[in-house]
C-alpha positions in Angstrom: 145.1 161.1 189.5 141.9 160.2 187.1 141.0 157.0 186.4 142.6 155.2 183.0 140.7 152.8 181.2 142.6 150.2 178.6 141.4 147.6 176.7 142.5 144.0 176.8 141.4 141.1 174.5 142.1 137.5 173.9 140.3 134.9 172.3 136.5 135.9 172.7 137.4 137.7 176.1 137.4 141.6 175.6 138.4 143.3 179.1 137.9 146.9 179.8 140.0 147.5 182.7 139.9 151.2 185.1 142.9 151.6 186.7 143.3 154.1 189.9 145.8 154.8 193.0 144.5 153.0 196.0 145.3 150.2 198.1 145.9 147.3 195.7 141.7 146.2 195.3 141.3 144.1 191.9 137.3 144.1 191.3 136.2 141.6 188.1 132.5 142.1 187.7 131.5 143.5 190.6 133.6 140.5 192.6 136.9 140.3 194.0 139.3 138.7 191.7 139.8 135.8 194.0 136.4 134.8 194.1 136.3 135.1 190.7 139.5 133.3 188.9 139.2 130.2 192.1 141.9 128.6 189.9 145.5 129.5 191.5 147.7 130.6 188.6 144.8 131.9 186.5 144.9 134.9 189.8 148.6 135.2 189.9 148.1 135.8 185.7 145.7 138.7 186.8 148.8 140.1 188.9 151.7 139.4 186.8 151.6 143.2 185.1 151.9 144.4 188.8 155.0 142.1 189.5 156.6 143.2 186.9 156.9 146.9 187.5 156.9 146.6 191.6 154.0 148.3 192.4 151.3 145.6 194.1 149.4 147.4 196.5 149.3 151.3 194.9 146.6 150.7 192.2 142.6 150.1 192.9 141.3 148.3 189.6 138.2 147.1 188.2 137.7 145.5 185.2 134.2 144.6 183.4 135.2 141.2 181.2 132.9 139.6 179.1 133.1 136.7 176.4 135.3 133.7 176.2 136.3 131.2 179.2 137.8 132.1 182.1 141.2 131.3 180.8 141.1 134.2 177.9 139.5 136.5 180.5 142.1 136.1 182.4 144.4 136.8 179.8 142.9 139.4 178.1 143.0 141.4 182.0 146.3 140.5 182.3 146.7 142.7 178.9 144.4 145.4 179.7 146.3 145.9 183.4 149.3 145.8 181.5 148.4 148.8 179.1 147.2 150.9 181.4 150.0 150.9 183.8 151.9 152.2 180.6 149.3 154.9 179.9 149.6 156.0 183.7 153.6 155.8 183.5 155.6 155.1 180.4 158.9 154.0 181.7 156.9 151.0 183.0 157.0 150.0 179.4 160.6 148.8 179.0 160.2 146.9 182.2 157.4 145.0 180.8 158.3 144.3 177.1 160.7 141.7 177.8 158.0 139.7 180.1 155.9 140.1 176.6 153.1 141.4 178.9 152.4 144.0 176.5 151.3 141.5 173.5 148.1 140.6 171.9 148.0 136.9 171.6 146.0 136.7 168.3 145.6 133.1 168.3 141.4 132.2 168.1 139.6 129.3 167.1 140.0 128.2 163.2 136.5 128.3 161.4 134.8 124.7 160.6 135.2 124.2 156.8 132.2 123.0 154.6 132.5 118.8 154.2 135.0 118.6 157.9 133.9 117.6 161.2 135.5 120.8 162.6 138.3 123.0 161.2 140.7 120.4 159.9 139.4 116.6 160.9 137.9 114.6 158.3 135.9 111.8 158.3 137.9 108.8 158.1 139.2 107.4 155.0 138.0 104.2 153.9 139.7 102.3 150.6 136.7 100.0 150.0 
């Protein structure tokens, strides 16, 4: 088997992710993913695509993740993971449609509008 890359993205996080058989190592940066995401669940979000389709220890991955907090990283791995265990085997897409693993969250930040403090407080209102 080659290696298959995906992309993943959320928020400011973009996640290129390499996906090959091995013996379960998830790299981030050139660090294990543990080390990396020391919040709990934020690691368990890294291994969710896994979970779903019952395969935890048969793929080596790395991922190279830059932009955003840790949180949309983790996120936007989650995604790329996800899409390339699809480009590897495409049955595993109907087992992970339902968990929504394969969706973009689009949702960013809201620009700051001219005459606001940010994108939708004002200042506050004073009568006289």
């Amino acid at each position: 088997m080659t290696i298959i890359n995906a992309l993943g993205r959320r928020k400011a996080s973009v996640a290129r992710v390499y996906l090959s058989k091995g013996k379960g190592d998830i790299t981030v940066n050139g660090k294990d993913y543990k080390s990396y995401f020391t919040i709990p669940h934020l690691s368990t979000k890294v291994e969710d695509p896994f979970k779903a389709v019952d395969s935890v220890k048969e793929f080596d991955v790395t991922v190279n993740v830059y932009g955003g907090g840790i949180k949309g990283q983790a996120d936007a791995i989650k995604l790329g993971i996800a899409r390339a265990l699809v480009k590897f085997n495409e049955e595993y897409r109907a087992l992970m449609k339902p968990t929504k693993l394969l969706t973009r969250d689009s949702r960013v930040v809201e620009r700051k509008k001219p005459g606001l403090r940010k994108a939708r407080k004002r200042d506050q209102f004073s009568k006289r």
